[in-house]
C-alpha positions as CSV (number, residue, x, y, z in Angstrom):
1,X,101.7,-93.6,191.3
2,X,99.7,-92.5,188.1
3,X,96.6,-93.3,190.0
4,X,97.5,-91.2,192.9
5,X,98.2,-88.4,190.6
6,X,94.9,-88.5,189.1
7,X,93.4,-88.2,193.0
8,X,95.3,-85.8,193.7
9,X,94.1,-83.7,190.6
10,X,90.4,-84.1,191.0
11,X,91.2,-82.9,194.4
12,X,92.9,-79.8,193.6
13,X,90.0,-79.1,190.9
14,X,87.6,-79.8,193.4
15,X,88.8,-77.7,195.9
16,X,89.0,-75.2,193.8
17,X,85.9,-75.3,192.4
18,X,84.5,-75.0,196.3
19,X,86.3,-72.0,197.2
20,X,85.4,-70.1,194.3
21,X,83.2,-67.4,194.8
22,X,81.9,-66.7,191.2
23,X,79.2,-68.8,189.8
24,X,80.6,-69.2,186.4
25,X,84.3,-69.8,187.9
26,X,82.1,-73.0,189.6
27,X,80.3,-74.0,186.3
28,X,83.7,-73.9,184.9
29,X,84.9,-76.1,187.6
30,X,82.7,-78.2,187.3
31,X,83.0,-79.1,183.5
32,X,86.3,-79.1,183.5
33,X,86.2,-81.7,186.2
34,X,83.8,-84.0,184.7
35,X,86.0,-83.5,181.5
36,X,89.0,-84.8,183.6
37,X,87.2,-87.5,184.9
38,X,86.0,-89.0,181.3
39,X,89.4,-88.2,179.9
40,X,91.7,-89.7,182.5
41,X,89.4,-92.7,183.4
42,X,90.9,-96.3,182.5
43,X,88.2,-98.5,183.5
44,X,89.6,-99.0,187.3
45,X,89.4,-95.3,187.8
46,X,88.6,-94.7,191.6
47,X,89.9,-98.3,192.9
């Protein structure tokens, strides 16, 4: 369950990230995914 949580956030950002129209909404996006990704990630992260 806590990993499908996690796939389902990424997803959300992601989506997110590819609708937005405004670069710097993007950049943010972006870092804010990657921070998501390090933060959350427990070694088995996209098995």
């Amino acid at each position: 369950m806590y990993k499908l949580c996690k796939h389902l956030l990424y997803a959300i950002v992601l989506i997110l990230c590819i609708i937005s129209e405004d670069i710097w909404n993007k950049l943010n996006c972006i870092a804010i995914f990657l921070y998501l990704k390090v933060s959350l990630t427990d070694g088995d992260d996209w098995n």
